[in-house]
N, C-alpha and C positions, 0 to 999 in steps of 0.2 A: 499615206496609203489611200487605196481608194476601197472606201465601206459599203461593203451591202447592207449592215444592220445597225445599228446600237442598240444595246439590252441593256435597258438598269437596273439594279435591286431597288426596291423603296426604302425601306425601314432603316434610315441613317444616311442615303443618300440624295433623296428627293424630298423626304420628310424626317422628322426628327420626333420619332414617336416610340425610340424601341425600349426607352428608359420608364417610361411611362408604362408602357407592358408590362414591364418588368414589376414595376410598384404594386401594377394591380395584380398578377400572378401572385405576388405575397400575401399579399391584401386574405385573396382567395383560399390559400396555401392554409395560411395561420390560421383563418377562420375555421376553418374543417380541422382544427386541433394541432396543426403543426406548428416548429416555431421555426423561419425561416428570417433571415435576412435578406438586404437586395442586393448585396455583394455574392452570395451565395448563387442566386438566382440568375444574373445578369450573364455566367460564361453559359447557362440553359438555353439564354433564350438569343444572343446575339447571332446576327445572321444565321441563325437555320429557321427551318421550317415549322409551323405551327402543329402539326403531325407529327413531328419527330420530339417539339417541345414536349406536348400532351404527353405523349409515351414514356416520354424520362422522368414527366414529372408522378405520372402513376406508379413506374416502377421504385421509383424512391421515396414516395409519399403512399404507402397503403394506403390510408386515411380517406383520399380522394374516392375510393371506391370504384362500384362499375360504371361512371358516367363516361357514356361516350364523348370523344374527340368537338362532336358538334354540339353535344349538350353542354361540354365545359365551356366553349367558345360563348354561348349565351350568356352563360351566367357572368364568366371574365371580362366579361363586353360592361355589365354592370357597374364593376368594380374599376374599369379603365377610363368611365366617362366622367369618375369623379375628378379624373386628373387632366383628362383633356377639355381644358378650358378655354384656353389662347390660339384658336387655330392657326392666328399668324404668324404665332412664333412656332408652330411644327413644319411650315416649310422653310425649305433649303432655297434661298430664292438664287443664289448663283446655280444651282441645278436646273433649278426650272427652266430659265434663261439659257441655259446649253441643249436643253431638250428641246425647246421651240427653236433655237437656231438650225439644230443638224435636224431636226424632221421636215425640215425644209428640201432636203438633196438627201434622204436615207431613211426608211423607214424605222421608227421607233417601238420599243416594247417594253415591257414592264411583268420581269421574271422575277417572282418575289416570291415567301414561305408563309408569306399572310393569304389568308383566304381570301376569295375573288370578289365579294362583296365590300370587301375593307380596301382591296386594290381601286374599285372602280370609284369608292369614296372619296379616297386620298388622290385621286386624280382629278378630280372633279373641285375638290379644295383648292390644288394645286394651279386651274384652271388648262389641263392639259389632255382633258380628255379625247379632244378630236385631233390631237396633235398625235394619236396611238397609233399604231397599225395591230395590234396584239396586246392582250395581256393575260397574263401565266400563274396561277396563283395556286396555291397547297391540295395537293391531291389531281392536282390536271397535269403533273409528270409523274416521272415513275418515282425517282427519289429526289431527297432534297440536299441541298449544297451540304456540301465538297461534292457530291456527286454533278455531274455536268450535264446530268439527262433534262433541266428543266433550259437550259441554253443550247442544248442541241435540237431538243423539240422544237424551240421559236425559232431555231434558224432555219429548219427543217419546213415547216408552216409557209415560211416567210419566202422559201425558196431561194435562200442564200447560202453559200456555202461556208460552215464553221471560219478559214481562215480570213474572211472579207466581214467578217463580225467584231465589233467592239466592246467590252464588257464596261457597263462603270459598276466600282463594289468597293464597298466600305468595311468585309469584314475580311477575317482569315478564308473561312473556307467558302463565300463568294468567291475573293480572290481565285482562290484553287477551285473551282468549278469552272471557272472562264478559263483558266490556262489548261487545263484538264480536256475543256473542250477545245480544244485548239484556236480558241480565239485571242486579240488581242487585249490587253485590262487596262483601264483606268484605274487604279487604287486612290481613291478618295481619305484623305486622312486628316481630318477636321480637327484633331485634339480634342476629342473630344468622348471618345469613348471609354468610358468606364474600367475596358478590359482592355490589355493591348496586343494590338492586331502583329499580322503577320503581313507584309506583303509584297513579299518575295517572289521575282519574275512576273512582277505587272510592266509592263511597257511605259507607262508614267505614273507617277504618284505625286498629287498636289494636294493643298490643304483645302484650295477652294477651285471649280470646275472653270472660273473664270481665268483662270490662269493658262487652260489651254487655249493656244492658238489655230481658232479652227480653220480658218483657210490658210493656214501656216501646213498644219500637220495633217488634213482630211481634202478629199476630193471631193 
């Protein structure tokens, strides 16, 4: 096909940090007096949005109290630096390597539920920053995945049209966000997540990004 876009999610599919969240959410969780597991935690927090996390996690933890959405994010930030230590092993380096090739002939973005400060990070970890055209992160669409607003927005920006877009997504309702938005999906499925994915009606699904053939399969 010939692509006007490719959109990635981060969290599982450019980098491998969503587990790591997840420890520290407990971490957080249990300390304000609940007692949480990270099996519990991890269907909260996988591929959605950091706003839609907060939200479920207030309504099912009173405890948390009135802290806002950005004030928990500082404090969770504390609690997540203890486990991000190895930054080389958080990237996905066959990701990386398909993202500098195809931003070569299409421009690239980075549609993610992590806030915009944590996106421009992990890009720059990554060393992918200038390889962007876009990046889309919690609170700069209207809703978060399953919903498709934050992949219609970047295509919409981008000035491509939904069906000349590619999605790569690593979870259930990534997946369904990109088919939702009438794009095509890469489902990424590394074995490696914790919870198990759905990923029904992607157009490919490989374990590693190296697997596709891009001047095989892309214009």
């Amino acid at each position: 096909m010939k692509v006007g876009a490719f959109l990635f999610d981060l969290d599982g599919t450019l980098v491998d940090t969503e587990t790591l969240w997840a420890r520290a959410i407990v971490d957080m969780v249990n300390d304000r007096g609940a007692k949480v597991s990270l099996d519990s935690i991890l269907p909260t927090v996988i591929g959605r949005s950091w706003l839609d996390i907060d939200r479920d996690l207030h309504a099912r933890f009173p405890m948390l109290g009135n802290t806002t959405c950005e004030e928990d994010a500082v404090i969770l930030r504390e609690y997540y630096l203890k486990y991000a230590t190895d930054k080389e092993a958080m990237k996905i380096s066959p990701s990386i390597e398909f993202l500098k090739k195809v931003s070569t002939f299409a421009p690239c973005a980075i549609v993610s539920g992590s806030p915009h400060d944590d996106i421009i990070a992990a890009a720059k970890l990554c060393g992918i920053e200038n390889d962007l055209s876009l990046v889309l992160g919690a609170g700069e669409y209207e809703r978060g995945k399953p919903d498709p607003s934050g992949y219609l927005k970047a295509a919409s920006i981008l000035h491509v049209e939904p069906e000349a877009c590619v999605v790569i997504e690593d979870s259930t309702v990534g997946v369904s966000a990109g088919l939702q938005a009438g794009m095509k999906v890469i489902a990424l499925d590394r074995g490696t997540s914790a919870v198990r994915q759905n990923y029904a009606g992607a157009t490919w699904k490989v374990s590693s990004l190296s697997e596709i053939d891009i001047d095989k399969e892309f214009e």
